[in-house]
C-alpha positions as CSV (number, residue, x, y, z in Angstrom):
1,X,-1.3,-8.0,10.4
2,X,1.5,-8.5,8.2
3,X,0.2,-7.1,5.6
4,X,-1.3,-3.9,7.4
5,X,2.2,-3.4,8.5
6,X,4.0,-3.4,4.8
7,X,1.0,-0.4,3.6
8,X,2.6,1.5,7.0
9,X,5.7,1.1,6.4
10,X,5.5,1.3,2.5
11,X,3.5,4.9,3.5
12,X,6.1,6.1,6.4
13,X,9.2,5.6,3.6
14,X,7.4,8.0,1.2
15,X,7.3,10.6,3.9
16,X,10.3,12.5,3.1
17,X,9.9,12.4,-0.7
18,X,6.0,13.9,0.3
19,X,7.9,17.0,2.3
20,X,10.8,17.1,-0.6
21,X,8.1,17.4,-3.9
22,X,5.2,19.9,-1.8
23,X,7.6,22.0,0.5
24,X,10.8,22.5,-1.4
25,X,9.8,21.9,-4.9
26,X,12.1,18.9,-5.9
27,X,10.8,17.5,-9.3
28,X,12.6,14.5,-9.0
29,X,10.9,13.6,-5.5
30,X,7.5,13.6,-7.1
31,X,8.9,10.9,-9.9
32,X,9.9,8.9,-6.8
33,X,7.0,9.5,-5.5
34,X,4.5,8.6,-8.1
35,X,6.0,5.2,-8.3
36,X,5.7,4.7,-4.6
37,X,2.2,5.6,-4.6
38,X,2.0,3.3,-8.0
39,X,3.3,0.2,-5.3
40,X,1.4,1.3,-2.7
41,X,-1.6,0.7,-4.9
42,X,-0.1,-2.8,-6.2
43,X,0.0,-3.7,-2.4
44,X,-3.3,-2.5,-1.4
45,X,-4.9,-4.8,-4.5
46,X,-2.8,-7.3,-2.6
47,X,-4.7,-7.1,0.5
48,X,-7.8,-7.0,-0.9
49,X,-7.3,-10.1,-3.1
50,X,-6.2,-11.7,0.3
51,X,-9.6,-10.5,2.5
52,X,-11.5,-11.7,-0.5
53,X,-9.9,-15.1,-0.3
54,X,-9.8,-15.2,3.7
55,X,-13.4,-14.6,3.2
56,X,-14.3,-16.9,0.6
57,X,-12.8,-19.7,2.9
58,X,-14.5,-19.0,5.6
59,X,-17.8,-18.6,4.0
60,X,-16.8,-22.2,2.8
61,X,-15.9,-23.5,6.2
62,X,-19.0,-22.3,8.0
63,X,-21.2,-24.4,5.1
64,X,-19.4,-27.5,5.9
């Protein structure tokens, strides 16, 4: 749950750059947030490396 809880709070800290860029037309806050969506998507690959490890030792336990 670790994990799930970084994406939240990694998506919750780009909130206000989100309102900044769409309602008051900052520039600068859709550079910002660009490169938060850019680690958003590095920790996403994250997790699903991880599942597809958790999984992999599973499948390996159950066929011991």
């Amino acid at each position: 749950m670790d994990q799930f809880n970084k994406l939240v709070d990694h998506v919750k800290s780009l909130e206000a750059d989100f309102q900044k860029f769409y309602e008051k037309g900052q520039g600068a806050a859709g550079t910002r947030l660009r490169k938060g969506l850019s680690e958003l998507k590095k920790l996403a690959q994250d997790v699903r490396n991880d599942i597809q490890t958790v999984r992999q030792s599973r499948k390996e336990q159950k066929g011991s």
